[in-house]
Structures are given as C-alpha cells and as structure tokens.
C-alpha positions in Angstrom: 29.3 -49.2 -16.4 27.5 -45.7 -16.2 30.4 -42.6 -17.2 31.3 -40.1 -15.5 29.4 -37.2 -17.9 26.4 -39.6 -17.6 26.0 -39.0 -13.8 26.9 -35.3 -13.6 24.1 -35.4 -15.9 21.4 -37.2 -13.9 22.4 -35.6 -10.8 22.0 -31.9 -12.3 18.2 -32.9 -13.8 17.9 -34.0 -9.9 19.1 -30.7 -8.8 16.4 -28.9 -11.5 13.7 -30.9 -10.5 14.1 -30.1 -6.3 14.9 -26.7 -7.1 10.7 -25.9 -8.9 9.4 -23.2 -6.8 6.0 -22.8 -5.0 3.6 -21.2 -7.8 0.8 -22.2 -5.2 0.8 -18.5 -3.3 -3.1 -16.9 -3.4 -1.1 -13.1 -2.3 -2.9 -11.4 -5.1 -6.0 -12.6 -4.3 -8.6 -10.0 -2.8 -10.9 -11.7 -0.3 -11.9 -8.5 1.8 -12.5 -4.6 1.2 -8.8 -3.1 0.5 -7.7 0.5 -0.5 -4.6 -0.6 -3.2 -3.8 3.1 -4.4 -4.4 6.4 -3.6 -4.1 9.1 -6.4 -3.7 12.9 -5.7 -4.6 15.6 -8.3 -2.0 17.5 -8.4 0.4 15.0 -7.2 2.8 17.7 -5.7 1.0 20.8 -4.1 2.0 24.0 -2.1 0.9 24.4 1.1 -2.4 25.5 1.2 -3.3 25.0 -2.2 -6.7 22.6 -3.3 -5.8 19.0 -3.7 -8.1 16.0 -4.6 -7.5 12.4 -3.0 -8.8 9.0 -5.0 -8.8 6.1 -3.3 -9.4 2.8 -5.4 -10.7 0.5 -3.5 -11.4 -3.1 -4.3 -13.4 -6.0 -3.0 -13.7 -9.6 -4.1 -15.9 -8.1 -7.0 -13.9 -5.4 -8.2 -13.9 -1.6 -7.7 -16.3 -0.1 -4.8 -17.9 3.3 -6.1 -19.0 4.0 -2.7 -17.0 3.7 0.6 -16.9 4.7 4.0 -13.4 5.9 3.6 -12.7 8.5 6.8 -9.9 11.0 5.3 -7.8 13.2 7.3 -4.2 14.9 7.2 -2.2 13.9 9.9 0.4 16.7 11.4 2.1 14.5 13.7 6.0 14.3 13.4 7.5 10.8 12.8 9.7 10.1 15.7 13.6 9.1 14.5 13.1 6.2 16.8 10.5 4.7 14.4 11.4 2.5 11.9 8.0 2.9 9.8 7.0 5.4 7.2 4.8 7.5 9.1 3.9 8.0 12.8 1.7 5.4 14.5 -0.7 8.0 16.0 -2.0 8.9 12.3 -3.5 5.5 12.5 -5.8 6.4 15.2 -9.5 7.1 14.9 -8.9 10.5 16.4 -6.5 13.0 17.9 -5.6 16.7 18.0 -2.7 16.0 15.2 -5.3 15.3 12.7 -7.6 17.3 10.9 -10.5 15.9 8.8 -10.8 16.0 5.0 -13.8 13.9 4.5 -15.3 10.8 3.7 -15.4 8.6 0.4 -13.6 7.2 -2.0 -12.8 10.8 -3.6 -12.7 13.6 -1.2 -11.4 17.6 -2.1 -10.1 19.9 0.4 -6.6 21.9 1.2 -3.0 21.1 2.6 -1.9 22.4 5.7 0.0 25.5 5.6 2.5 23.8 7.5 2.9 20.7 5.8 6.1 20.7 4.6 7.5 21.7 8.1 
C-alpha cells in the first residue's frame, strides 16, 4: 500500500511539471524596420536651447545608418480624457501643432520656447 508522504509527493512533481511555462514567445524578435530608443543630447534642455535627437533604429540585420525618420516637436496639449502618454494628433503626418525638426536617424535643431507650458 502506497503512504501517505509517498502521494503528496507524486502529486506535487505533477503540479511542477503542469506548471513549465511557455519559453516558445519570438517578442524579441525584429522582423521589420523599428525605432527601439531615442537618445537626446542634453537629455534635459531649456526652452529654446540646441538639442540633438538619436534614433536607433533596427531591422532584421541590425542597426540602419540611414532612415527616413520624419522628426517634428508636437505642441499639442494631452487631453485629461486620454489615457495615453501623449496626444493622438502628434501621430499624424501633419498639423498646425507640429513643427518640423528634420529627417534621419540623428537630427539637431531647438525646443520650443513654450515647451514646458
């Protein structure tokens, strides 16, 4: 006859084994063109003062030296009603709230006087 401490046993190396987790994900794997990071030199600036923005952007090779990254600064005030980081218009392609920087994967220019309003 099988104890007691023998099937409290079993049953818990049961338990282990259904419990192995799904190692199978592919999240980290790059399959398209992707902008991971942006760095800003200096990472805190006045308003108005010379800033420089980095993008580093991958591919399925590695990092791109050249991309057509469109940069901007986008003056539009997040609405309280949005749960988001930022507001949805500074995703668009164009609008009066935003006012081009350049384009590439490093660009130079200067904050808005009024962007820490």
């Amino acid at each position: 006859m099988v104890t007691a401490s023998v099937r409290i046993a079993g049953l818990s190396v049961l338990l282990l084994v259904g419990c192995k987790p799904n190692l199978d994900q592919t999240v980290s794997i790059i399959e398209s063109p992707i902008v991971l990071a942006v760095r800003s030199d200096p990472p805190e600036g006045a308003p108005a003062s010379p800033v420089q923005f980095t993008a580093l952007y991958v591919d399925d090779t590695g990092p791109v030296v050249q991309a057509p990254l469109d940069w901007a600064f986008c003056s539009a005030r997040d609405p309280l009603a949005n749960l988001g980081p930022v507001n949805p218009k500074c995703l668009e392609k164009a609008g009066t709230w935003l006012a081009p920087l350049g384009v590439g994967v490093q660009v130079h220019g200067k904050l808005p006087d009024d962007g820490c309003r």
